[in-house]
N, CA, C and O atoms as CSV, one atom per row, in Angstrom:
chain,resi,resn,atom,element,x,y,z
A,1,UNK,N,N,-10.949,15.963,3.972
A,1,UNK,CA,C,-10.128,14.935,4.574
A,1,UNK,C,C,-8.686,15.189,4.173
A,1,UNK,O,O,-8.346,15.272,2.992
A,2,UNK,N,N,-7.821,15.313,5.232
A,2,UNK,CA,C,-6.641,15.550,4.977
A,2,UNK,C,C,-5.451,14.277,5.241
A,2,UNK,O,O,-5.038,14.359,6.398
A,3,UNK,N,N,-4.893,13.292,4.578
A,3,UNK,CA,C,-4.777,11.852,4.792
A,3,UNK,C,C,-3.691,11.823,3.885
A,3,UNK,O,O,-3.549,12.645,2.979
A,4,UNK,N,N,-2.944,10.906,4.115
A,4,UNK,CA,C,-2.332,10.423,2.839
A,4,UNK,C,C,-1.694,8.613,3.420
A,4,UNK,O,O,-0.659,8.021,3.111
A,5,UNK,N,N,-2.960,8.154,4.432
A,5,UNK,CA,C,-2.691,6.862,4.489
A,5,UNK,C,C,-3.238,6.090,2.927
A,5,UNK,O,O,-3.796,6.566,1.939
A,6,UNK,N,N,-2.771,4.685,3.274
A,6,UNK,CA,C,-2.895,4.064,2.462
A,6,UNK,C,C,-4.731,3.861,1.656
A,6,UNK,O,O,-5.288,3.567,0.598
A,7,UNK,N,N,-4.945,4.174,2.745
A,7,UNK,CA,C,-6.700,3.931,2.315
A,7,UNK,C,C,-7.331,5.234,1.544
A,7,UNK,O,O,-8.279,5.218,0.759
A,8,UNK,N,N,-6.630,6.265,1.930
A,8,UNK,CA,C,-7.064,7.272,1.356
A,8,UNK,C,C,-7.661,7.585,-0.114
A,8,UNK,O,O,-8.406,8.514,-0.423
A,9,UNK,N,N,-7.047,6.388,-1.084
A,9,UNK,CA,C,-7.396,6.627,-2.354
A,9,UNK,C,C,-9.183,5.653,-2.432
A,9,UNK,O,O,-10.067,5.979,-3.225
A,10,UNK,N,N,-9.260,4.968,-1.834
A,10,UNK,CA,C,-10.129,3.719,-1.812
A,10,UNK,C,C,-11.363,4.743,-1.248
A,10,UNK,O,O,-12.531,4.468,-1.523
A,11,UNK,N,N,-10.961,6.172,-0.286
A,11,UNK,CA,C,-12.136,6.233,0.585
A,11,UNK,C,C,-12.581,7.232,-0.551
A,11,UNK,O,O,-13.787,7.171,-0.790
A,12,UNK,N,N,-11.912,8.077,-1.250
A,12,UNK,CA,C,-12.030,9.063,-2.086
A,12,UNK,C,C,-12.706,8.543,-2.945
A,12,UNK,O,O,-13.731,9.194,-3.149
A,13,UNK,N,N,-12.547,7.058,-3.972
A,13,UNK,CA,C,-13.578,6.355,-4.811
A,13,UNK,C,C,-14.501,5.918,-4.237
A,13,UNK,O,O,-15.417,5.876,-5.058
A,14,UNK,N,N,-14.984,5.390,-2.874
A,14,UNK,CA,C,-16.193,5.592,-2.879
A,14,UNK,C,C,-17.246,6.824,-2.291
A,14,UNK,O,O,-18.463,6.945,-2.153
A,15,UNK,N,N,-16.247,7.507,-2.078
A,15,UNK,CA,C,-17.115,9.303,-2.091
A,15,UNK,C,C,-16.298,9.979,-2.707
A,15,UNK,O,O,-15.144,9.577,-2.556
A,16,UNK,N,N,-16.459,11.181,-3.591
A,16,UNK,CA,C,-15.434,12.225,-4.234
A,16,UNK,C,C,-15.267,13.279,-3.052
A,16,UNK,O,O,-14.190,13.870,-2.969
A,17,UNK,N,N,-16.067,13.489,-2.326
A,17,UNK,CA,C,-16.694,14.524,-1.583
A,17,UNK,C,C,-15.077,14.653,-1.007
A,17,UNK,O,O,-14.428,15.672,-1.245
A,18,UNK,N,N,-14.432,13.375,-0.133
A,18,UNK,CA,C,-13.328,13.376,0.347
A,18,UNK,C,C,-11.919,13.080,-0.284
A,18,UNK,O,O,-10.933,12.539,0.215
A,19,UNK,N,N,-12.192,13.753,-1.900
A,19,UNK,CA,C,-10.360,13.870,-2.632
A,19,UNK,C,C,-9.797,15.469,-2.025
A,19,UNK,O,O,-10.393,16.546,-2.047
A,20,UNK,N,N,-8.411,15.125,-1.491
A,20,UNK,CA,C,-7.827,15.598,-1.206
A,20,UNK,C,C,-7.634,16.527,-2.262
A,20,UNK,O,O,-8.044,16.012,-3.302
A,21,UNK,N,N,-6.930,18.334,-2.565
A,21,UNK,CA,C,-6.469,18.540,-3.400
A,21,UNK,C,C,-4.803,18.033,-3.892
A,21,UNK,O,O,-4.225,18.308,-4.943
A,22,UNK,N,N,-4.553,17.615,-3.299
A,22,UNK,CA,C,-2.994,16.861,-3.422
A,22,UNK,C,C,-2.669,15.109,-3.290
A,22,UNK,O,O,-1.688,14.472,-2.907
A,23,UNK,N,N,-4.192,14.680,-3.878
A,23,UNK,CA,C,-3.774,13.027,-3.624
A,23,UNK,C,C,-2.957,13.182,-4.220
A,23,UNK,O,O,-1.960,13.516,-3.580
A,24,UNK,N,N,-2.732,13.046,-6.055
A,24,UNK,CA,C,-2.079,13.083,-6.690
A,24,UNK,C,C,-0.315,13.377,-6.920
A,24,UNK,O,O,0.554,12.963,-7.689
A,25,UNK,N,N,-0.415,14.549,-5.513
A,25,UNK,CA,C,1.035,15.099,-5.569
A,25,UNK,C,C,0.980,15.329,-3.668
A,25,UNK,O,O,0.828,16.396,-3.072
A,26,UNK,N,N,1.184,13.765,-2.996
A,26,UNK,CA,C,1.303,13.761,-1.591
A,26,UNK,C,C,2.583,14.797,-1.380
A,26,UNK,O,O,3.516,15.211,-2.069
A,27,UNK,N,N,2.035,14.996,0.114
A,27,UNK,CA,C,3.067,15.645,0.804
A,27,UNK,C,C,4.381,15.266,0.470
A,27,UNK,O,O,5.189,15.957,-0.151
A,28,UNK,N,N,4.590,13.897,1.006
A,28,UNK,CA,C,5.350,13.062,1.256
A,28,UNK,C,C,5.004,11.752,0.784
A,28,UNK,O,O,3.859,11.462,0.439
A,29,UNK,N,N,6.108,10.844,0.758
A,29,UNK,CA,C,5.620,9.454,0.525
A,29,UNK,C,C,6.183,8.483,1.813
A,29,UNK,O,O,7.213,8.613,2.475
A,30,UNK,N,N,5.179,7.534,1.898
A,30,UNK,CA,C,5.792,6.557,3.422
A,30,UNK,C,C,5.757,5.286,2.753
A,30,UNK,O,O,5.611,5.114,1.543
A,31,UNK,N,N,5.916,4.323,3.729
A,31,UNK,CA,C,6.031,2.694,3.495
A,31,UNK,C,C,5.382,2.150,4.689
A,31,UNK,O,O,5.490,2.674,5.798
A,32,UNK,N,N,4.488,0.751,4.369
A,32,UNK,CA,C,4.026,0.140,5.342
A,32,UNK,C,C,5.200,-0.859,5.480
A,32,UNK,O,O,6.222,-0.945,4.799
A,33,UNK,N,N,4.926,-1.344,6.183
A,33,UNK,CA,C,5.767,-2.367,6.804
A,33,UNK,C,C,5.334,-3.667,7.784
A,33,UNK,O,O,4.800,-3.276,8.822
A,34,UNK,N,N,5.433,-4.903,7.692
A,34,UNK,CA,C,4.954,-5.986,8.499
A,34,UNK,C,C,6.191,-6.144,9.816
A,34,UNK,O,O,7.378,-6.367,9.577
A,35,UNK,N,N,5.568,-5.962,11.326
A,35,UNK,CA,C,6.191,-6.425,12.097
A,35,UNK,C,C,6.251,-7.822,12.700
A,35,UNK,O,O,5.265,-8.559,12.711
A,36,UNK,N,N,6.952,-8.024,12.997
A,36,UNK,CA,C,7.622,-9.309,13.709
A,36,UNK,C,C,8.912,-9.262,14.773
A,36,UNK,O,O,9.846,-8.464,14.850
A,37,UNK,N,N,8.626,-10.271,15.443
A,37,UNK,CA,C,9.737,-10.404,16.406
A,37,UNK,C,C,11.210,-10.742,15.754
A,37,UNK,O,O,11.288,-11.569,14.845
A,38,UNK,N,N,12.374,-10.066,16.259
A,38,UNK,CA,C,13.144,-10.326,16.024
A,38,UNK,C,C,13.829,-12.190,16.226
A,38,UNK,O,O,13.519,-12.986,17.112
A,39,UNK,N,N,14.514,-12.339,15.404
A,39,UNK,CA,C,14.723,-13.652,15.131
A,39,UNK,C,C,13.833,-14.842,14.466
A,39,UNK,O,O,14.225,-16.008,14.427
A,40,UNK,N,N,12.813,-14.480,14.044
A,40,UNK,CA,C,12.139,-14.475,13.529
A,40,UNK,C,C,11.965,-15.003,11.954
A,40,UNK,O,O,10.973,-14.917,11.231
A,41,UNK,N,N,13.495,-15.676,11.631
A,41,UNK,CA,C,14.034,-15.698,10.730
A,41,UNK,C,C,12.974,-16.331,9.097
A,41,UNK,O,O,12.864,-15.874,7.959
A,42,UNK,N,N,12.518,-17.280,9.645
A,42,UNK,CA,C,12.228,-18.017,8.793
A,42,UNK,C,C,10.825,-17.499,8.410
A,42,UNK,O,O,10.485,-17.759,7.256
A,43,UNK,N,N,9.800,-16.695,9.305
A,43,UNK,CA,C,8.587,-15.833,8.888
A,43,UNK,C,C,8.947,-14.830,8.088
A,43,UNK,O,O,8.326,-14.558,7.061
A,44,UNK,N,N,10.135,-14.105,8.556
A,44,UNK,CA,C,11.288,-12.958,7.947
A,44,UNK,C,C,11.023,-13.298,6.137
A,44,UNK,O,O,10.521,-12.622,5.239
A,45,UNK,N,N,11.698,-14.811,6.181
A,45,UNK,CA,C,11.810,-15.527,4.519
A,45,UNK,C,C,10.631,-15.800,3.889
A,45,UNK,O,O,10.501,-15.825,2.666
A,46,UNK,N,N,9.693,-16.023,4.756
A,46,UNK,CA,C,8.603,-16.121,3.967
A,46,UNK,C,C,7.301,-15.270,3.440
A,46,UNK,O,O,6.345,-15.481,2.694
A,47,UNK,N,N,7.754,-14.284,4.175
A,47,UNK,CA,C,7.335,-13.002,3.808
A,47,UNK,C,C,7.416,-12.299,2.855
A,47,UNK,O,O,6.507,-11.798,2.194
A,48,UNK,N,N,8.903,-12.199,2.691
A,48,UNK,CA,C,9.654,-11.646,1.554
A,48,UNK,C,C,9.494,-12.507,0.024
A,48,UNK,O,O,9.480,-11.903,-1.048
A,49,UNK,N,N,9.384,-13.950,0.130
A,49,UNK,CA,C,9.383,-14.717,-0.727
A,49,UNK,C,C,8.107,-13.992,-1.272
A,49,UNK,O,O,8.056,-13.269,-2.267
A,50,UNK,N,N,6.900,-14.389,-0.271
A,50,UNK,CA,C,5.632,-13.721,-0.680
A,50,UNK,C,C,5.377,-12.779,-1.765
A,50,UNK,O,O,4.862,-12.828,-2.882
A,51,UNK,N,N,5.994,-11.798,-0.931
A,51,UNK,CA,C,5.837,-10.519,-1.389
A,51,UNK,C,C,6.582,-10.630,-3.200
A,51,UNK,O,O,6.090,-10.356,-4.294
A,52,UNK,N,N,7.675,-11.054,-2.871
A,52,UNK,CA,C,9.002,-10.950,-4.274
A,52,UNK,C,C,7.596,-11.937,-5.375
A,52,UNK,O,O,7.520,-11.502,-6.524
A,53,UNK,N,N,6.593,-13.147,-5.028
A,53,UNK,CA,C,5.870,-13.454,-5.967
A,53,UNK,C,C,4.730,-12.979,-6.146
A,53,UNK,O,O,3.814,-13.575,-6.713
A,54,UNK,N,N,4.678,-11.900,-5.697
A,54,UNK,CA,C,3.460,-11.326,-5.547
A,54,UNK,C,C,3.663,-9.869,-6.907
A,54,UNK,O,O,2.939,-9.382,-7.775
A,55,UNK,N,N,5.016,-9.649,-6.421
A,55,UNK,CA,C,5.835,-8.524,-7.066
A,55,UNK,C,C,5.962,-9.299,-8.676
A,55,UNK,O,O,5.601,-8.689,-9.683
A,56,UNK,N,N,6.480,-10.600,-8.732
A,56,UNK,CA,C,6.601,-11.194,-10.390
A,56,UNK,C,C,5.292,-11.321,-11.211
A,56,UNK,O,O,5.126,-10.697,-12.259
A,57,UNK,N,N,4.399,-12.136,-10.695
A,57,UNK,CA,C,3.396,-12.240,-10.855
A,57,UNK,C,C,2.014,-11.361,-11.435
A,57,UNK,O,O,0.965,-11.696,-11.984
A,58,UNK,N,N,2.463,-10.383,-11.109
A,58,UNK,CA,C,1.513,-8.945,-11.339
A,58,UNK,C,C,0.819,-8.892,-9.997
A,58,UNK,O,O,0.353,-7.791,-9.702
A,59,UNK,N,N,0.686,-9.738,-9.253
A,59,UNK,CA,C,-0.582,-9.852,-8.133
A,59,UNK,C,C,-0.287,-8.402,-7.001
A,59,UNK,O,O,-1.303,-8.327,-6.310
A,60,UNK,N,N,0.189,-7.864,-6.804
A,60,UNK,CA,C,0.731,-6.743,-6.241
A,60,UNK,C,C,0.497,-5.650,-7.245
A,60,UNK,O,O,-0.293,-4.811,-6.812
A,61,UNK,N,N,0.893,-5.434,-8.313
A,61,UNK,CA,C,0.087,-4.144,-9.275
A,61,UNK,C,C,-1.211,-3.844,-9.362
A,61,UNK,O,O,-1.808,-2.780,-9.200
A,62,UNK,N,N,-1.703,-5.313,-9.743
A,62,UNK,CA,C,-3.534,-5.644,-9.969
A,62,UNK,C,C,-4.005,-4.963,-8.377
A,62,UNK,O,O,-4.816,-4.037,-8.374
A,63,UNK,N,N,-3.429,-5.497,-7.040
A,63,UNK,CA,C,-4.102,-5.111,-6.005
A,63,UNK,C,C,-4.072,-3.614,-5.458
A,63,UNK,O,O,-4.806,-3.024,-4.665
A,64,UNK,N,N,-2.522,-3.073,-6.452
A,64,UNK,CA,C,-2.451,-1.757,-6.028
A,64,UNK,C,C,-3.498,-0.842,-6.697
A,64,UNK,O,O,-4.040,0.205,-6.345
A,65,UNK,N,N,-3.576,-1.568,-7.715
A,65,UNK,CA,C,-4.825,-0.792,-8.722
A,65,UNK,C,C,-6.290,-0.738,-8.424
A,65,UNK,O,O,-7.101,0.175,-8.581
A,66,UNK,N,N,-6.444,-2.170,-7.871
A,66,UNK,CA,C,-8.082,-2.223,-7.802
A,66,UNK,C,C,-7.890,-1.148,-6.401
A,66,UNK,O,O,-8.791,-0.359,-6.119
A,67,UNK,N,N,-6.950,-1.208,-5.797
A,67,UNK,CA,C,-7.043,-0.123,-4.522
A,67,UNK,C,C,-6.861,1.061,-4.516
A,67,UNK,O,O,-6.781,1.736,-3.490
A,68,UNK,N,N,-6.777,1.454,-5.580
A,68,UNK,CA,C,-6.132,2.590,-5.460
A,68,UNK,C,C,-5.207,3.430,-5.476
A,68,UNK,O,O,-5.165,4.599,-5.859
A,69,UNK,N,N,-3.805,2.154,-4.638
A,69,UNK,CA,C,-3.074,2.738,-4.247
A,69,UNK,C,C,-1.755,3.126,-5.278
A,69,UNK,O,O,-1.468,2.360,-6.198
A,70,UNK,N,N,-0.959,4.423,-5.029
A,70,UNK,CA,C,-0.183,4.826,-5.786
A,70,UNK,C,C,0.846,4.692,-4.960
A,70,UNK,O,O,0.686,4.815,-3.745
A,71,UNK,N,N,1.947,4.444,-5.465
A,71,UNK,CA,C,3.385,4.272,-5.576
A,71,UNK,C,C,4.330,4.414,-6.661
A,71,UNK,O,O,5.527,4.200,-6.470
């Protein structure tokens, strides 16, 4: 499996069969991103709020971890 979406680490723990030789050292690195309509302002704020307590909190490390995911 040649991947370096976000799931990639999650699919690799539950089979080894599919670790990449380069999870560890991706190609590249990307960003997800939430869309919305422009003007949008106040979903815009609460998103971000989200995220920024999600970011203080630990709740965003813990989920990157139980997932897998590296950043």
């Amino acid at each position: 499996m040649i991947t370096e979406i976000t799931e990639a680490p999650y699919y690799v723990q539950a089979d080894s069969r599919l670790a990449a030789p380069l999870l560890s050292k991706p190609f590249n690195h990307g960003e997800i991103g939430i869309l919305m309509r422009k003007g949008q302002d106040d979903l815009l704020q609460m998103v971000n709020g989200i995220i920024r307590k999600m970011k203080r909190n630990g709740t965003l490390r813990r989920l990157k971890k139980e997932w897998g995911v590296r950043s």
